[in-house]
C-alpha positions, 0 to 999 in steps of 0.5 A: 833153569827150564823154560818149558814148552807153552800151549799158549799165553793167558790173562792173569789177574794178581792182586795188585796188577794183571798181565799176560803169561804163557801157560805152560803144557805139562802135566802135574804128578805126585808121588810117595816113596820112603827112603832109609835114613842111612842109605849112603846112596841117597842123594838129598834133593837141592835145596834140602838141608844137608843136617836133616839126613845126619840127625835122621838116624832111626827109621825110613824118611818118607817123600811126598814129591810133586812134579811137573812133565813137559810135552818135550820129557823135561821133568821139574821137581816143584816140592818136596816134603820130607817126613820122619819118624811117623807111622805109614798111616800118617805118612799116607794121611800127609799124601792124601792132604797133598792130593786134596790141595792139589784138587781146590778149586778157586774158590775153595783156595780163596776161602782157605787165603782168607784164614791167614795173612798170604805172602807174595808168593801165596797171592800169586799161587790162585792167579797163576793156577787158574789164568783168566778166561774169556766170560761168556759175552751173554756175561755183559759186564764181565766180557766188557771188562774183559775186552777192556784188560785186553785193549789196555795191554794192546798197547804193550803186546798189541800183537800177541793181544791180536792173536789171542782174539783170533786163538778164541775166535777160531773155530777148528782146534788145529787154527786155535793151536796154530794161534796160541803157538803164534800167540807164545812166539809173538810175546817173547818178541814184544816183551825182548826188552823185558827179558835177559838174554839168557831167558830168551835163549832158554826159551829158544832152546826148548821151543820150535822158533819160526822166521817170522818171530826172528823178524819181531823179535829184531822189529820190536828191539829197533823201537823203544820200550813201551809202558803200561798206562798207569791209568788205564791199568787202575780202571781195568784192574779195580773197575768192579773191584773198588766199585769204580763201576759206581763213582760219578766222573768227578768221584772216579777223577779223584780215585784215580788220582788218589791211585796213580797220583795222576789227575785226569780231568772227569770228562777226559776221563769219561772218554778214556774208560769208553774207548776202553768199552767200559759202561755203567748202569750208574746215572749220570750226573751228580749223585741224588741227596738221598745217596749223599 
């Protein structure tokens, strides 16, 4: 297992949840290399069916590999696609589609999801290549619900939160790096209840640790565990998504409860998403007949 040096930590929005992540540094390579079928030196990579070598017995295997390489030299193998039996001009065919989905943008990923039914570790491939950033505030409603997503995972890491807000509030690139750094540190401390020990202790190994996280890290371990609040959770996550946004306070009281199978009256719901910092341009009030 490689726990890999982190540059800093991000808010990740699945389809289903959202949380925050360390993002690792690294960089992402691809290569194409051909090996011969019958080399008694090639050493299938782990995971590679131990047939697939035997039944080969005519041509070159070609490889297209995908990588990535840590700040600290530590190198992953994260695919690895083997193609027998073809010519080099569709070998090099397959290379050049590997590198055009490796360059998608979100959007275009997006659009290719919606041409079949995704599994679990499609739906989290967008998220995780491209984490949240904080809009624009001039963006109204996308920076509020962004502050919104950060206040309620405040209440699990309120720590690391805070020093994300100081990373995005630093003006000098060498304070935010500071921050970030202290922001990965801080993390790891706050969710010490949540990792097996062997992970924890990976993550030591490859990252430079300082006292004051030693110190969080036994602070955080005396207090018990801290939970999400499922409300909370299902406002910010689906606020504009399920068009809560839209909802009248008894309409909105009734789809949380639908949710989280938790009944908040209207008005103490009200006050919930407003501590929050959620606004809406809806009129309050009961909906107009006409809107009925």
């Amino acid at each position: 297992m490689i726990i890999p040096p982190y540059k800093g930590v991000k808010m990740i929005e699945y389809h289903d949840r959202i949380e925050l992540k360390p993002i690792e540094s690294s960089r992402e390579f691809l290569g194409l290399c051909k090996i011969s079928s019958s080399d008694k030196d090639f050493l299938p990579w782990e995971g590679m069916n131990p047939l697939f070598v035997a039944l080969q017995k005519k041509g070159d295997i070609a490889l297209i590999i995908q990588w990535k390489r840590f700040e600290d030299g530590s190198e992953e193998v994260e695919n690895v696609h083997y193609i027998a039996e073809a010519t080099d001009a569709e070998v090099q065919e397959a290379f050049d589609d590997a590198a055009r989905f490796l360059k998608m943008s979100k959007e275009e990923l997006e659009a290719i999801q919606k041409c079949f039914v995704p599994t679990e570790e499609d739906l989290r491939y967008i998220p995780e290549r491209f984490p949240l950033e904080r809009p624009d505030s001039t963006k109204t409603e996308g920076y509020d619900l962004y502050q919104a997503r950060l206040k309620m995972l405040a209440g699990m890491q309120p720590k690391t939160v805070d020093l994300i807000e100081k990373a995005y509030a630093a003006q000098d690139p060498a304070h935010r790096a500071d921050f970030e750094f202290e922001a990965v540190s801080a993390y790891y401390a706050e969710m010490a209840h949540y990792w097996n020990s062997d992970s924890v202790k990976a993550w030591q190994r490859s990252n430079p640790i300082a006292t004051e996280w030693i110190k969080e890290f036994a602070r955080v371990f005396e207090k018990p565990r801290k939970e999400i609040n499922a409300v909370e959770h299902e406002i910010v996550l689906n606020w504009l998504r399920r068009g809560y946004n839209l909802l009248t306070a008894e309409e909105l009281s009734e789809a949380i409860f639908q949710a989280t199978g938790e009944y908040m009256k209207p008005e103490a719901l009200k006050k919930r998403r407003e501590r929050l910092g959620l606004t809406t341009k809806r009129p309050p009030g009961p909906r107009p007949n006409s809107e009925q």
